[in-house]
C-alpha positions in Angstrom: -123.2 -47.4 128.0 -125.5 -48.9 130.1 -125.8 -48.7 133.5 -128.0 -49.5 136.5 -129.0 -46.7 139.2 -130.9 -45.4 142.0 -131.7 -42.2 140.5 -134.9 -41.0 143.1 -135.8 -41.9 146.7 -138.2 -44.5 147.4 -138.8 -48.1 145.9 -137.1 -49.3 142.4 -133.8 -48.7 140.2 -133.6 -47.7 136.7 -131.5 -48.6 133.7 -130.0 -45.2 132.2 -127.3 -45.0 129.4 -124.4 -42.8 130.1 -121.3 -41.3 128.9 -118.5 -44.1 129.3 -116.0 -44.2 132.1 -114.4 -40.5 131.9 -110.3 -40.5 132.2 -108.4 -41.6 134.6 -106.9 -38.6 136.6 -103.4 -38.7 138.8 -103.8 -41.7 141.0 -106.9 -43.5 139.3 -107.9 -46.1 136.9 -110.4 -47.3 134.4 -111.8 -51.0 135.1 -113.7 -52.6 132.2 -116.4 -54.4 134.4 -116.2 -58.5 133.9 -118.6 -59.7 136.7 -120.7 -57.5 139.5 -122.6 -59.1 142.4 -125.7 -58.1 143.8 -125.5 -57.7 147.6 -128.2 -57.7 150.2 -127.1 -54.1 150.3 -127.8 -53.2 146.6 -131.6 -54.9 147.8 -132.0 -52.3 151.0 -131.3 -50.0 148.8 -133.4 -50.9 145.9 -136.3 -51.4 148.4 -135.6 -48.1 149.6 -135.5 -49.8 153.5 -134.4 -46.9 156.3 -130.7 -46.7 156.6 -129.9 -45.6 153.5 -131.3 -42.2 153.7 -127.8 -41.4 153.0 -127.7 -41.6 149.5 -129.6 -39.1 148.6 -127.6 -36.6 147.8 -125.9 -38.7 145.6 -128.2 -39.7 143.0 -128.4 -41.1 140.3 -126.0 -43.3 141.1 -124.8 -46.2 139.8 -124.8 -49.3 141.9 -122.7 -52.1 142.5 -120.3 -52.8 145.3 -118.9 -56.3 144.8 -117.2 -56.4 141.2 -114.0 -57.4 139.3 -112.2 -56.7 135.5 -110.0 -55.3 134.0 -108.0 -52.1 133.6 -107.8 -50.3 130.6 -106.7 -47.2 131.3 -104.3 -45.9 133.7 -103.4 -42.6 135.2 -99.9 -41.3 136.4 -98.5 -42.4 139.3 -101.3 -45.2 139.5 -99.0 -48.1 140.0 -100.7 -50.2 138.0 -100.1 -51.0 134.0 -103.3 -51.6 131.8 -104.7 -55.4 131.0 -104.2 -55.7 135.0 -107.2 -58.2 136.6 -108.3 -56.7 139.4 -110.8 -56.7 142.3 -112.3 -53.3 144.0 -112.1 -52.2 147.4 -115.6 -50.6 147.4 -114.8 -47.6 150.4 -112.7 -44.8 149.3 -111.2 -43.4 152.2 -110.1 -39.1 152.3 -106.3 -39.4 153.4 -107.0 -36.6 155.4 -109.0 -37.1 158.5 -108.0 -38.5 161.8 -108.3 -41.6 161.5 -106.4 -42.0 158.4 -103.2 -39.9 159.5 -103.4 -42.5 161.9 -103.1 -45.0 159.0 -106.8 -46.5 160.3 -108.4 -46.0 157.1 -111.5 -47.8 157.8 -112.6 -45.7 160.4 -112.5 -42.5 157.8 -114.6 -40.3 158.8 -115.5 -38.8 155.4 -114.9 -42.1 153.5 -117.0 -42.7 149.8 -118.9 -45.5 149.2 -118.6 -47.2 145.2 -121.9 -48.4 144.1 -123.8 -46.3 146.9 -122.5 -42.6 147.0 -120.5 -42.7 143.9 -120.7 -44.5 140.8 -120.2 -48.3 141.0 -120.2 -51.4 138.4 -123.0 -52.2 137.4 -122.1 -50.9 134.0 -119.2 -51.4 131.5 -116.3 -48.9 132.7 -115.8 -47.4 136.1 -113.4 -44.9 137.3 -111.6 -45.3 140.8 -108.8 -44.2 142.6 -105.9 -47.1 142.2 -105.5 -47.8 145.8 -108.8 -49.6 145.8 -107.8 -52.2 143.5 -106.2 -55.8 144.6 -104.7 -57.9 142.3 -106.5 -60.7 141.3 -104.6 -64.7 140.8 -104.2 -65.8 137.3 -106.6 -68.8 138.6 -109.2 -66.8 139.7 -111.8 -66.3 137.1 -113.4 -62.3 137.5 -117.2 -64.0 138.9 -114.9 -65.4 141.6 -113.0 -62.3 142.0 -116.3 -60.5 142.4 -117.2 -62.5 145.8 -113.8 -61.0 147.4 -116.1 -58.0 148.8 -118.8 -60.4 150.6 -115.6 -63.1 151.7 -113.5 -60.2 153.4 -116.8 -59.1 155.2 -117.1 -62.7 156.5 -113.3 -63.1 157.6 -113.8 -59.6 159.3 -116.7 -61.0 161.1 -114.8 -63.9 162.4 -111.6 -62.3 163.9 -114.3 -59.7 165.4 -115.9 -62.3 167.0 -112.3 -64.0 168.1 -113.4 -67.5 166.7 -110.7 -70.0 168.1 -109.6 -73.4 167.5 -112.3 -76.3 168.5 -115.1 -73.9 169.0 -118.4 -73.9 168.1 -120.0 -71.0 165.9 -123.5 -70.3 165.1 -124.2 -68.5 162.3 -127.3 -66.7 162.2 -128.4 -65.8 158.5 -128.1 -68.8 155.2 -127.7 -65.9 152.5 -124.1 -64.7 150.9 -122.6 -63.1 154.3 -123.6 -66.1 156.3 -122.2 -68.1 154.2 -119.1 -66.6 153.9 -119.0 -66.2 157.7 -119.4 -70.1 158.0 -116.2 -70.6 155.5 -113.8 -68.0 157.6 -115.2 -69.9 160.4 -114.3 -73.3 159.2 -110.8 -71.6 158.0 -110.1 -70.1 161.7 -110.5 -73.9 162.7 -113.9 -73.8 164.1 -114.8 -77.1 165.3 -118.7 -77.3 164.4 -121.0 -74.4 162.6 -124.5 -74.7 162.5 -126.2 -71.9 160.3 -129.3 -71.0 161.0 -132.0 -69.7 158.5 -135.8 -69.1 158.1 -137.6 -71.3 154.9 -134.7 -70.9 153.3 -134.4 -73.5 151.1 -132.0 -72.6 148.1 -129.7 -71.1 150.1 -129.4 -74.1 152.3 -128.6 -75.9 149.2 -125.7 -74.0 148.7 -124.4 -74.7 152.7 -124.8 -78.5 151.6 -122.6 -77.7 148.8 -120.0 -76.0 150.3 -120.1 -78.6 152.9 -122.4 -77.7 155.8 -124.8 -79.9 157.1 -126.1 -78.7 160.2 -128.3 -76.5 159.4 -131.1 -75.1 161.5 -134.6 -74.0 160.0 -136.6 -71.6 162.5 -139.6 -72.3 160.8 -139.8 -75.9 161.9 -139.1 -74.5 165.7 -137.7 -72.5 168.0 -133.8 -71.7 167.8 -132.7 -72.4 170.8 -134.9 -75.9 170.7 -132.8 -76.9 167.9 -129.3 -75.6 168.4 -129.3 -77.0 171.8 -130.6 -80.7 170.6 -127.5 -80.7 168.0 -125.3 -79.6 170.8 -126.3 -81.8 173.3 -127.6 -78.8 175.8 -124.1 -77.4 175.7 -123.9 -73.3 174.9 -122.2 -72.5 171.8 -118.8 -70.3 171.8 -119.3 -67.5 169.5 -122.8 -65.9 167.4 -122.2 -64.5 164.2 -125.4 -62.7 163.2 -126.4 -62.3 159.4 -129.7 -62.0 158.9 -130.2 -58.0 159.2 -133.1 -58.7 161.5 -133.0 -57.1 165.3 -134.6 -60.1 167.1 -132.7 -62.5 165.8 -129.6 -61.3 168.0 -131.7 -61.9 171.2 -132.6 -65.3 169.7 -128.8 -65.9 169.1 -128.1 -64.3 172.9 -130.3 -67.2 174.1 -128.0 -69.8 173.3 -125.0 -68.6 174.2 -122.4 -69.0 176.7 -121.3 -67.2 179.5 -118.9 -64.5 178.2 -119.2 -65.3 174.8 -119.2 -63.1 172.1 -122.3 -62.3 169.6 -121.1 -59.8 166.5 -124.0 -58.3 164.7 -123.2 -58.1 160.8 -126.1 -57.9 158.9 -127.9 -53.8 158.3 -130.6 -53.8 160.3 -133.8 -51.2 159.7 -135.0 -51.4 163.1 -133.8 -51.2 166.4 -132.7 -54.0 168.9 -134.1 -54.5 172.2 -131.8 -55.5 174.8 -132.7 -57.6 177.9 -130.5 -55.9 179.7 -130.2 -57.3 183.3 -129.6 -61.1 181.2 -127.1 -59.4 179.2 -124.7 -57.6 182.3 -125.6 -61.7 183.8 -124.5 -63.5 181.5 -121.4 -60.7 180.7 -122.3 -61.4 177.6 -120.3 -59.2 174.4 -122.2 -57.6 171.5 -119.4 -56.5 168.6 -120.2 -54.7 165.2 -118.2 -55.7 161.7 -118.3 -53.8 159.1 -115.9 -54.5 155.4 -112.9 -55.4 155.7 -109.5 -54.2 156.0 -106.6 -54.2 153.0 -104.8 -57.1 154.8 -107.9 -59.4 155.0 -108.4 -58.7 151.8 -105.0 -59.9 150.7 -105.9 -62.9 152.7 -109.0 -63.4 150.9 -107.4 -63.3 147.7 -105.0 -66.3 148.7 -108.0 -68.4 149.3 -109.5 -68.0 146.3 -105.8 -68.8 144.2 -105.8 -72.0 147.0 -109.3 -73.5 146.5 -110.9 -71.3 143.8 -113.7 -74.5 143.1 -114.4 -74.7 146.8 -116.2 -71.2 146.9 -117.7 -71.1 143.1 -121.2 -73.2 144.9 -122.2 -69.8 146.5 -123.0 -68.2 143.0 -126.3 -69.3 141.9 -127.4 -67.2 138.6 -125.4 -65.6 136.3 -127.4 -62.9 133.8 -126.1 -60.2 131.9 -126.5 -56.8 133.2 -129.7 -55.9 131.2 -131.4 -58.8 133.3 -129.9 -57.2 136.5 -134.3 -56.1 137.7 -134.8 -59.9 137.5 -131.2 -60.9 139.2 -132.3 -58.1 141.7 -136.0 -59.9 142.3 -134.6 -63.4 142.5 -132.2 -61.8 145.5 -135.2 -60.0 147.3 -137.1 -63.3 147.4 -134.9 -65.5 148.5 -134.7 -67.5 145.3 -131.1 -66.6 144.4 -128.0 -66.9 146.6 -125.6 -64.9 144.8 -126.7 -63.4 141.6 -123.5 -61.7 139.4 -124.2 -59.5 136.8 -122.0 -59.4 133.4 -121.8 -55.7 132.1 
């Protein structure tokens, strides 16, 4: 079959056939791959951006992190039966480490990554352990299914950043993540969120379609400038940063409130610099997010079966896997909000 991978350090992926999905063993499946999405991840890694020095040791691998099908085959004590629709939990967690004989799986220390240190679907058949699959409503169609993985990182985001009733969010970042961090926002009753972007065009298109219209281009000014204008000078409540770019955290910081919370999202390939002194002044909070946990998952899921239509706007392109260099350029430029892949 084929498959996509990162089979060498430095810039570029390669299209390699290989041997189908192998059997399942105790405790695994076999997912026939119906829809993949590219992440901004999959793009730091194709670019070969520091960070993800990581997966080295892994290669080749196949990519693909954000994905949905079918099983068709099922090993003992799996749980699941085969035809099942699913939707993958891309971290694979060792069962054995601190952390998860605390039942805190997402901290695992030794965890696996599918689609960055083993194989993940951007091909026809993957095997994975069973607990990583979620069910997937009979109204959710699989290129819907497939944004679970970016929608359960946005949800995260928001109950890390403790967005309340009435507030106002800025989101820092127009592209997949930010936009899924404006929804969550919006669904944890967020009173106004602005997103904020730079020349990005297309993907403020998509805000507009999923119904946000303040929207806040730094190329036409400073941040601050603008946010502050739609707010009437009044700080905002909580920062949700999404852009995977240091400074834009210290631009986020600047309009701020006293005590309020800024959570940094986005993987960033340089380092922040902190004014410190403003920061302990202002007591102000800086919070990581990072996936998502089973139970926001599940949560995620119940969106999509409530309102599948009201999320479909945030997939722009739709190519078959053998496109998947092009769906992978449109991404790196900015021309493409989400691109899904069909294997």
């Amino acid at each position: 079959m084929l498959a996509l991978r990162k089979s060498s350090v430095g810039f570029g992926l390669e299209f390699q056939e290989v041997p189908e999905a192998p059997p399942p063993g105790p405790g695994e499946v076999v997912v026939e791959v119906e829809a993949a999405g590219i992440c901004g991840s999959d793009v730091h890694a194709y670019e070969w951006t520091a960070g993800y020095e990581f997966m080295t040791p892994h290669m080749p691998v196949t990519l693909g992190h954000e994905f949905a099908g079918r099983l068709v085959r099922s090993g003992t004590g799996s749980g699941w039966a085969e035809g099942a629709r699913v939707a993958v939990i891309p971290f694979v967690a060792c069962g054995h480490c601190t952390a998860c004989r605390a039942d805190d799986a997402r901290n695992c220390t030794r965890r696996e990554g599918i689609g960055l240190t083993r194989d993940g679907g951007f091909a026809r058949t993957v095997r994975i352990p069973a607990r990583c699959c979620v069910a997937v409503p009979d109204n959710v169609d699989a290129e819907l299914a497939a944004l679970a993985e970016p929608l359960g990182v946005g949800a995260e985001a928001v109950l890390t950043g403790e967005v309340r009733l009435g507030e106002t969010v800025l989101v820092l970042g127009p592209g997949t993540i930010g936009q899924a961090i404006a929804l969550m926002a919006q669904r944890a009753g967020a009173a106004r969120v602005f997103v904020a972007g730079r020349a990005d065009g297309p993907r403020f298109a998509v805000l507009r379609e999923l119904g946000f219209t303040e929207t806040v281009d730094v190329a036409e000014g400073p941040l601050a400038d603008q946010v502050l204008a739609l707010t009437g000078g009044r700080p905002v409540d909580v920062v949700l940063e999404a852009t995977g770019v240091p400074g834009s955290l210290n631009e986020g910081l600047s309009v701020l409130k006293k005590g309020g919370v800024i959570v940094a999202a986005g993987i960033h390939a340089g380092a922040l610099t902190l004014p410190l002194t403003e920061f302990v002044r202002m007591r102000h909070q800086l919070r990581a997010t990072h996936g998502a946990v089973r139970r926001t998952w599940d949560r995620v899921m119940a969106w999509l079966a409530a309102e599948p239509e009201a999320f479909r706007p945030m997939i722009t392109h739709r190519l078959p896997l053998e496109r998947g260099i092009e769906g992978f350029e449109l991404a790196r430029q900015r021309a493409a909000s989400k691109v899904i892949l069909a294997p």
